[in-house]
C-alpha positions as CSV (number, residue, x, y, z in Angstrom):
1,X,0.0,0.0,0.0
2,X,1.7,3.3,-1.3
3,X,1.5,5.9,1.2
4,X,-0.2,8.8,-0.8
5,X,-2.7,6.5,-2.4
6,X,-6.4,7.1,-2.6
7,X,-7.6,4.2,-0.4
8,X,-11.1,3.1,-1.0
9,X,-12.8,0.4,0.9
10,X,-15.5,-1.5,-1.1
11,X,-18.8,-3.4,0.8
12,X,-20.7,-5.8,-1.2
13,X,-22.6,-8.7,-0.4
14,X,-23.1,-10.7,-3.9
15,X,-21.6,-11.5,-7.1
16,X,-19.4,-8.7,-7.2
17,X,-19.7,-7.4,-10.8
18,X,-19.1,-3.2,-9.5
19,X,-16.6,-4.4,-7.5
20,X,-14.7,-6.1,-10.6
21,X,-15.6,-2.8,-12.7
22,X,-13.8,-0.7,-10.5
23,X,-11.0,-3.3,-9.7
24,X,-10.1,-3.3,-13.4
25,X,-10.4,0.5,-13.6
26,X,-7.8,0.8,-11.1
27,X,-5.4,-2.1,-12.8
28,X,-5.7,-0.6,-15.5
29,X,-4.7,3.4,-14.3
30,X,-8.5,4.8,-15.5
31,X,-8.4,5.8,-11.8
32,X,-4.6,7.5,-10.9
33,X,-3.6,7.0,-7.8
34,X,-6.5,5.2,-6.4
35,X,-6.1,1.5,-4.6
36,X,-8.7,-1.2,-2.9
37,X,-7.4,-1.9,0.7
38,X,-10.2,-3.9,2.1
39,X,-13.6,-5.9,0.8
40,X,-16.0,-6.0,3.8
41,X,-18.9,-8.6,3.2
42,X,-21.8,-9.8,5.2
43,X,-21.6,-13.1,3.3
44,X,-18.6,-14.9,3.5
45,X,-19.4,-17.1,0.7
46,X,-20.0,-14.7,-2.0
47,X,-18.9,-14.7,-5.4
48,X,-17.3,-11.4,-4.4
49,X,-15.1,-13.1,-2.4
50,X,-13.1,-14.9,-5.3
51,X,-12.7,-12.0,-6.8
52,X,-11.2,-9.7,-4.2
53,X,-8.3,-12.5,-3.3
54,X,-7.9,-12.9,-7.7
55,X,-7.4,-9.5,-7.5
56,X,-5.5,-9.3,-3.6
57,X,-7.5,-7.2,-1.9
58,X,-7.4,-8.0,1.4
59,X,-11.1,-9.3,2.9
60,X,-13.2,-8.8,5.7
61,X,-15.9,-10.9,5.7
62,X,-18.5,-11.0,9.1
63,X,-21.7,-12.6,10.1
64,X,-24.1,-10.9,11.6
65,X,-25.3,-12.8,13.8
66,X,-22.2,-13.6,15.5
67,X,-22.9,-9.8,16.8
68,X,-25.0,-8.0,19.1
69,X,-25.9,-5.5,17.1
70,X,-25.1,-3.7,13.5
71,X,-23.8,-1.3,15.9
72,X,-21.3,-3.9,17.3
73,X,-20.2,-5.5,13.8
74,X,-19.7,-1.8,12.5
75,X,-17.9,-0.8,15.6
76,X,-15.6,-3.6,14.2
77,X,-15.8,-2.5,10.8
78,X,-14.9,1.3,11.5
79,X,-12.0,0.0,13.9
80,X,-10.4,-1.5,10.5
81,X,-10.9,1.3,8.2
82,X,-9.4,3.6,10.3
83,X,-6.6,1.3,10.6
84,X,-6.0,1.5,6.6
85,X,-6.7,4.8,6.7
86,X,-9.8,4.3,3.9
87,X,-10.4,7.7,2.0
88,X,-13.6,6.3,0.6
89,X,-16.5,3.6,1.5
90,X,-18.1,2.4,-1.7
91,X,-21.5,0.3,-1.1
92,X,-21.7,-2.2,-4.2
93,X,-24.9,-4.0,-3.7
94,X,-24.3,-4.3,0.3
95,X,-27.2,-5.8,1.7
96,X,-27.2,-4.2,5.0
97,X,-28.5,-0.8,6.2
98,X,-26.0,1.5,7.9
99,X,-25.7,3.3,11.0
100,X,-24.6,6.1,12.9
101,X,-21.9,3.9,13.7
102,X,-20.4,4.1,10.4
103,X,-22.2,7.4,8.5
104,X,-20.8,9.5,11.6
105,X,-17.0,9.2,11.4
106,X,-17.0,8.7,7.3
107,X,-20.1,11.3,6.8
108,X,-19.6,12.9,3.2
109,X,-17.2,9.6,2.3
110,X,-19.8,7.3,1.3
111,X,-21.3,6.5,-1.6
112,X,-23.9,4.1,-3.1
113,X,-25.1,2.5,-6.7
114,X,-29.1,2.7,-7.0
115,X,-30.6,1.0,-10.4
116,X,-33.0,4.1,-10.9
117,X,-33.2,7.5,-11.2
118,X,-33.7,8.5,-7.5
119,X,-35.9,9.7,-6.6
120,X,-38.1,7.5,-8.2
121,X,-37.8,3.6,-7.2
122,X,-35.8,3.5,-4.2
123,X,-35.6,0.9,-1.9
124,X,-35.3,-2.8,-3.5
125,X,-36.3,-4.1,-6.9
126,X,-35.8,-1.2,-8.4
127,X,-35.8,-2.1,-12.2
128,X,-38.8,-4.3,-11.3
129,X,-40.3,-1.1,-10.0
130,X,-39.8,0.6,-12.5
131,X,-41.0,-1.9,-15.2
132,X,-44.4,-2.4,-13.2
133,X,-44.8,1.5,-13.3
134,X,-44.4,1.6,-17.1
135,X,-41.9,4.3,-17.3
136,X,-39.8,5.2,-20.8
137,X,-36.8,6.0,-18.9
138,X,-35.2,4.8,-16.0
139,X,-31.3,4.6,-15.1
140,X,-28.8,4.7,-12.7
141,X,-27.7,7.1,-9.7
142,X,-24.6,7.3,-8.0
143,X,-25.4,8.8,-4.5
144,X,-23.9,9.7,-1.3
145,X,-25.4,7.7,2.0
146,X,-27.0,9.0,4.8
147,X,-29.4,7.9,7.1
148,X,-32.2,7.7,4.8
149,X,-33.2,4.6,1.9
150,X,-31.1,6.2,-0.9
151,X,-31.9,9.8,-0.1
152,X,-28.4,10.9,-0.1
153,X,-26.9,14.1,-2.4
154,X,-27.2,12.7,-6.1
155,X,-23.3,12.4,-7.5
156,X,-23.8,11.5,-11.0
157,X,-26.7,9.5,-12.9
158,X,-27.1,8.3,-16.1
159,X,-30.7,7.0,-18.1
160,X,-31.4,4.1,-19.6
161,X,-34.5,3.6,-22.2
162,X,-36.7,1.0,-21.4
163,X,-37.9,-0.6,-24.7
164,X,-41.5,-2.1,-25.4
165,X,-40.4,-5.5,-25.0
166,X,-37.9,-5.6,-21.9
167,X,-38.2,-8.1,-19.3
168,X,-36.8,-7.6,-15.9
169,X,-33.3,-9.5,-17.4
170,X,-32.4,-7.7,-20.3
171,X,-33.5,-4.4,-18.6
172,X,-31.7,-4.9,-15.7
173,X,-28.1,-6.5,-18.2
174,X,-28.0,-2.6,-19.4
175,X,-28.5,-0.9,-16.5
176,X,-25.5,-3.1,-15.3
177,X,-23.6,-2.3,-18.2
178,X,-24.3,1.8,-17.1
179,X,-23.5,0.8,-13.5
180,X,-20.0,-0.6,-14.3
181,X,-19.0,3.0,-16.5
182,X,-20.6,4.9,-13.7
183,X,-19.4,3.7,-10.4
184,X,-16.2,3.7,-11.7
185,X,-16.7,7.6,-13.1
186,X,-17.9,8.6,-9.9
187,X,-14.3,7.2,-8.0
188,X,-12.2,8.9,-10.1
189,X,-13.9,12.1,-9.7
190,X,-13.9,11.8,-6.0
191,X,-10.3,10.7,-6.1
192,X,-9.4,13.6,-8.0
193,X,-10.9,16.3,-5.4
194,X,-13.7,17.1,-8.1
195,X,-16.7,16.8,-6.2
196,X,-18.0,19.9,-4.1
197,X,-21.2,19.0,-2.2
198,X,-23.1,21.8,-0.1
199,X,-26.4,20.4,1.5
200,X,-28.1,18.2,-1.3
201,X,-26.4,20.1,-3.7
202,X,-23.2,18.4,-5.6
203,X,-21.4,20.0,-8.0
204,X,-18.5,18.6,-10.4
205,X,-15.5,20.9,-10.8
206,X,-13.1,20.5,-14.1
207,X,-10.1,19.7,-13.7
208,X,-8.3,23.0,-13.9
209,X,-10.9,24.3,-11.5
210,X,-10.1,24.9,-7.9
211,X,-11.8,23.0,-5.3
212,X,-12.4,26.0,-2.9
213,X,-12.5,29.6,-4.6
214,X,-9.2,31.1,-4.2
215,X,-9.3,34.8,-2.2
């Protein structure tokens, strides 16, 4: 681990596929700088796992209900972060609400994938959601957690056109394909001190642009 890194700890409880996409964007330099320190998962036999040790990331996985309280495993959880020094928490299809215990001492450092223009669908299922409601146009939102179900500061999002004869699958295979150009987008921006956020307002600086006006 290089010391001026940009360290980002991913959470993901599943297959793993945003946690490949931005794995490879980082192998591959799309992301300068930037490294994965730590996979933290609530299912130690995820398909996520593989891929974090193929890719050697170091892995903490947990069960839950070898805890108290999510209070107690995120105690744990913060205690290791700190310990890396983590720059950034990236939720990538984490199954598990979060608490005070971990929004409090990263507030402003975490960020989430939702498959739907938030506001609209939150919560789970949302490409079923937004199938059953007949919409023309859904998407993807990259958003920054707090204590609500997604109702963070919107980073970035990007639509996707629903056609007349999607099924849940093939909607949801390009939204995925969105999700693993986004997510990674939304990283390097972060990484590169390009994101200003005041209140729910977030605002993307260029790259010659300072991040606080200059006197």
């Amino acid at each position: 681990m290089t010391r001026d890194s940009y360290r980002i700890a991913v959470f993901a409880s599943g297959s793993g596929s945003n946690f490949q996409a931005l794995a490879d964007a980082i192998r591959e330099g799309w992301i300068p700088g930037a490294e994965l320190v730590l996979l933290v998962t609530d299912k130690p036999q995820a398909a996520v796992v593989g891929r974090a040790e193929r890719a050697n990331v170091p892995v903490f996985a947990f069960r839950p209900r070898d805890y108290a309280s999510r209070e107690a495993y995120e105690a744990e959880i913060v205690a290791r972060l700190n310990e890396l020094r983590v720059d950034l928490v990236v939720l990538a299809g984490y199954m598990r609400l979060v608490t005070q215990t971990l929004l409090t001492p990263f507030a402003g450092r975490i960020i989430n994938l939702h498959p739907a223009l938030l506001p609209a669908f939150p919560g789970v299922d949302g490409v079923r959601q937004a199938l059953e409601y007949g919409v023309k146009v859904t998407g993807v939102t990259v958003h920054f957690v707090d204590d609500g179900l997604d109702t963070g500061p919107v980073l970035l999002q990007r639509a996707v056109v629903v056609a007349e004869d999607d099924t849940e699958e093939t909607l949801a295979a390009r939204i995925h394909a969105v999700e693993h150009e986004l997510y990674p987008e939304a990283v390097r921006l972060l990484s590169e001190g390009r994101v200003r956020m005041e209140g729910r307002r977030v605002s993307l600086l260029s790259p010659s642009e300072p991040e606080f006006p200059q006197e």
